[in-house]
matplotlib code that plots the C-alpha trace (Angstrom):
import matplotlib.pyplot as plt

x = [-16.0, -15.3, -12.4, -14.4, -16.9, -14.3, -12.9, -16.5, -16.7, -13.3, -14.3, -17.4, -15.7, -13.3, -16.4, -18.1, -14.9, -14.4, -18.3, -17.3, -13.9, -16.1, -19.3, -16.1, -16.9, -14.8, -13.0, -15.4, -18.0, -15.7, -15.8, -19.4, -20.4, -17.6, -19.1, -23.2, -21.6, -20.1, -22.1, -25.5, -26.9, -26.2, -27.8, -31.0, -31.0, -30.8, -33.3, -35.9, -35.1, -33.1, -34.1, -33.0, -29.2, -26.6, -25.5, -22.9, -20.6, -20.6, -20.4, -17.7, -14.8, -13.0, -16.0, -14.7, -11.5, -11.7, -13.6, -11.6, -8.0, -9.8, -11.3, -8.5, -6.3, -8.8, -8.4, -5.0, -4.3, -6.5, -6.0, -2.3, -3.6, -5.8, -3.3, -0.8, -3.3, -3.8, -0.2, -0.3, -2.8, -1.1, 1.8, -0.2, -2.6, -4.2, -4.6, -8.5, -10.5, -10.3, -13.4, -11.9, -9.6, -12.7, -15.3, -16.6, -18.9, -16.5, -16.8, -13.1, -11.8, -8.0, -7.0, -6.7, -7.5, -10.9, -11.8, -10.2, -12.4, -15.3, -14.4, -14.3, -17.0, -18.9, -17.5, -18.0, -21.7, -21.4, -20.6, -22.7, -26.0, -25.0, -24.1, -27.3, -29.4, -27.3, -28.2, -32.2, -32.0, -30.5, -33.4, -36.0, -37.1, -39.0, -36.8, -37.9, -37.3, -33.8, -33.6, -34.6, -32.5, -29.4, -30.6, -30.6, -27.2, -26.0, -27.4, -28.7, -25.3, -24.8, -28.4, -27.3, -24.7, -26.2, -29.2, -26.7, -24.0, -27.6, -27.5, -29.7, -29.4, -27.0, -28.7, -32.3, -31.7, -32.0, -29.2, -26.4, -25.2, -27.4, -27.1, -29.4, -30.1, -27.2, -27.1, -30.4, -29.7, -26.6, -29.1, -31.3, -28.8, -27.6, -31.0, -31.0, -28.0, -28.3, -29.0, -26.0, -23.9, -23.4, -19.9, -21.2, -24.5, -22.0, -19.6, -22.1, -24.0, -20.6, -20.0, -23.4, -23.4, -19.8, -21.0, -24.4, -22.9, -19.7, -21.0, -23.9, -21.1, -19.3, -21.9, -23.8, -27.0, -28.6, -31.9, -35.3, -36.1, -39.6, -41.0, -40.1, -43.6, -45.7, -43.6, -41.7, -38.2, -37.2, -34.5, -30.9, -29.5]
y = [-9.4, -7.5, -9.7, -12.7, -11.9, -12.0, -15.3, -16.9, -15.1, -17.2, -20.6, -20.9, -19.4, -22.7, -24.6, -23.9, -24.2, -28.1, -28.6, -27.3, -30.1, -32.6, -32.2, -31.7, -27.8, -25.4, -22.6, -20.4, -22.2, -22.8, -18.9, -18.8, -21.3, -20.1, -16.7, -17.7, -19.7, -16.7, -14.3, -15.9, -15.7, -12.3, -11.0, -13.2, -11.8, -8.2, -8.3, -9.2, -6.7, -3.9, -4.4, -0.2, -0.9, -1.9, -5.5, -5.6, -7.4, -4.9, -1.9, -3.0, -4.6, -6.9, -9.2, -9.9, -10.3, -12.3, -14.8, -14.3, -15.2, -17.9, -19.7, -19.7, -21.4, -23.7, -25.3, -26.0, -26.6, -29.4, -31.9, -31.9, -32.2, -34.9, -37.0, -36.6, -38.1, -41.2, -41.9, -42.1, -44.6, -46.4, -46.6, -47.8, -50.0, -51.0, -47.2, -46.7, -44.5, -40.8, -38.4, -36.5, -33.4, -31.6, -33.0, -30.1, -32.4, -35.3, -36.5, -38.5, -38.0, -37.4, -33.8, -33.9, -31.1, -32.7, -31.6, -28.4, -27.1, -28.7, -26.5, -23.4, -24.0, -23.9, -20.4, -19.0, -20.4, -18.6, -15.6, -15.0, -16.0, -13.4, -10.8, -11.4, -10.8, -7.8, -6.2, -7.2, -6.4, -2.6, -2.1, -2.5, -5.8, -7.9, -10.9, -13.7, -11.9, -11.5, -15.3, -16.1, -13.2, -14.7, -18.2, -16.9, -15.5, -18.4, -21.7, -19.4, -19.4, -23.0, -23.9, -21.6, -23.6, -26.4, -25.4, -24.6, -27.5, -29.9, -31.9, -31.6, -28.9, -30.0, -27.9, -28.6, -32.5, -34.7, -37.2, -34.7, -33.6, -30.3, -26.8, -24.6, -25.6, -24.2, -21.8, -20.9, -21.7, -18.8, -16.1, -17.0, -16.6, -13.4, -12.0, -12.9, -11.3, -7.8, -6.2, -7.0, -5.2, -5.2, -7.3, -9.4, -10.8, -11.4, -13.4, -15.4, -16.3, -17.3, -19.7, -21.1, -22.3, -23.6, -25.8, -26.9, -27.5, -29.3, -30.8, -32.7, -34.0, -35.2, -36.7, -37.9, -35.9, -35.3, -32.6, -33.6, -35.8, -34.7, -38.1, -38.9, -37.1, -39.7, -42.4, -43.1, -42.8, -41.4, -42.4, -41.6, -38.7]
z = [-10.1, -13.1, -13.8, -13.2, -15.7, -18.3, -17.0, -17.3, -20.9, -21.7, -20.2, -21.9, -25.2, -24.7, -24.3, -27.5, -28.8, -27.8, -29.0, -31.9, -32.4, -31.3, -34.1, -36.7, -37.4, -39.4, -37.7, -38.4, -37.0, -33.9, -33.3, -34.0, -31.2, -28.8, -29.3, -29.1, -25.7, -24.3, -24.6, -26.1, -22.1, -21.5, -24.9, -24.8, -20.9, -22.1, -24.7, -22.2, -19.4, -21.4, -25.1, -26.0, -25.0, -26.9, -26.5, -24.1, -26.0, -29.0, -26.4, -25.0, -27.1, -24.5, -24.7, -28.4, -27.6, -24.8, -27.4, -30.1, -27.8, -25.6, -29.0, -31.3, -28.0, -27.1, -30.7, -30.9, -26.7, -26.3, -29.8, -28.7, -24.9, -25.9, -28.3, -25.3, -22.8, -25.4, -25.5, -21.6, -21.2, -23.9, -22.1, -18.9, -20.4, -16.7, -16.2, -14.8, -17.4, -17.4, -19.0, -21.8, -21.7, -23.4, -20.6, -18.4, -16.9, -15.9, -12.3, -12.3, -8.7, -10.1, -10.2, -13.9, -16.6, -17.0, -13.6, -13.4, -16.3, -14.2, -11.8, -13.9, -15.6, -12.2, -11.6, -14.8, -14.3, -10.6, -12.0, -14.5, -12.3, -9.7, -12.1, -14.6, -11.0, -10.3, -13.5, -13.3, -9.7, -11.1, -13.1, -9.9, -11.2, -8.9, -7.1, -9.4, -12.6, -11.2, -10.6, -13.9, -15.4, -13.8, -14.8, -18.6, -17.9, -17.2, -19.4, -22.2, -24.2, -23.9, -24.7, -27.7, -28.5, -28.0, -30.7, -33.2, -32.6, -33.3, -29.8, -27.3, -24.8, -21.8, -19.5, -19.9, -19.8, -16.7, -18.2, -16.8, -13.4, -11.9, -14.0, -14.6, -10.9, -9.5, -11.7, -9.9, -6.5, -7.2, -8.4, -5.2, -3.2, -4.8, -4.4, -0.5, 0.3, -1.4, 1.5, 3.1, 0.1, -3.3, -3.6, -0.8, -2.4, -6.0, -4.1, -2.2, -5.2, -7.1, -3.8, -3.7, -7.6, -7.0, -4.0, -5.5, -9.1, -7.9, -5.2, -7.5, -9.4, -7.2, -5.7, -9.4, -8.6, -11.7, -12.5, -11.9, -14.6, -16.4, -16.6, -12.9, -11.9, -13.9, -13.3, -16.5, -17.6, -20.8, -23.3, -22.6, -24.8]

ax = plt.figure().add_subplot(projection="3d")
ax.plot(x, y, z, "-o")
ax.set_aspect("equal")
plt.show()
């Protein structure tokens, strides 16, 4: 799980990154949101239910690393990925649409890069809702703080990111596929299974995010929009 953990740290690292090509950022500002992506859920996570330690990332180096290889790639992979993709369809002008390279969110049936990162990102999001619920569930919190821990773990980096890139937070918002959702159905399911082992409960958690995340995709179910409970529908983002 351990490896894991730094897999998420580099997936959502590359997802900062692409937010950051996409609102026209500097490089540093690319490292600044692929780190607050990263590892902005696990530090707003440990300032609520361990505020005396360190932050994790500073305690242990490989957290910086990990961003500081996964960001730097990001930037110049997925330009030339991109360009390449536009000389394809090009070429094929009655080529059906594909999301963008940078798209975690696309839903395109093809096994194309868009949907591979789809697929990671649901892991990485997995991962870090089982193991932010491990590490509340460690301190003898109570099971719903170690939902909610493992929920911050998961969507508080990108809501970071989010906040700082000046869009509106992917995860809070009805308009996109379900999130923080599965990233709560993982921690849920994490809780449920401790008693049946440690490694057990992690891996069941990652599985249960992976199935509801991609499986809400696939099928276009989106959150529980606000406005549904009174009736209305609000503006799309």
């Amino acid at each position: 799980m351990v490896s894991l953990d730094f897999f998420g740290t580099a997936v959502f690292a590359v997802s900062g990154s692409l937010v950051a090509l996409e609102r026209g950022m500097s490089v540093l500002g690319a490292l600044a949101l692929a780190l607050a992506t990263a590892v902005g859920g696990g530090t707003l996570r440990d300032l609520l239910i361990e505020p005396a330690a360190p932050a994790f990332w500073l305690a242990d180096p490989r957290y910086l690393r990990t961003v500081l290889l996964a960001c730097p790639g990001a930037l110049l992979l997925f330009p030339r990925l991109e360009r390449r993709r536009r000389e394809r369809r090009r070429a094929v002008p009655n080529r059906p649409t594909e999301p963008r390279l940078g798209s975690v969110t696309g839903s395109h049936p093809a096994l194309s890069l868009a949907a591979l990162l789809s697929l990671f990102d649901a892991l990485s999001l997995g991962a870090f809702a089982s193991l932010g619920a491990s590490k509340a569930s460690r301190l003898s919190l109570p099971p719903s703080a170690a939902v909610l821990s493992g929920v911050l773990s998961a969507c508080g980096g990108g809501v970071v990111r989010d906040a700082l890139a000046g869009v509106p937070p992917r995860a809070l918002h009805a308009t996109r596929s379900v999130y923080a959702g599965a990233a709560a159905a993982g921690a849920a399911a994490y809780v449920a299974g401790a008693g049946w082992g440690e490694e057990r409960a992690l891996w069941g958690g990652v599985a249960v995010a992976v199935a509801v995340r991609m499986g809400a995709s696939l099928g276009g179910v989106r959150e529980l929009e606000a406005g549904a409970l009174a009736g209305k529908k609000g503006p799309p983002l």
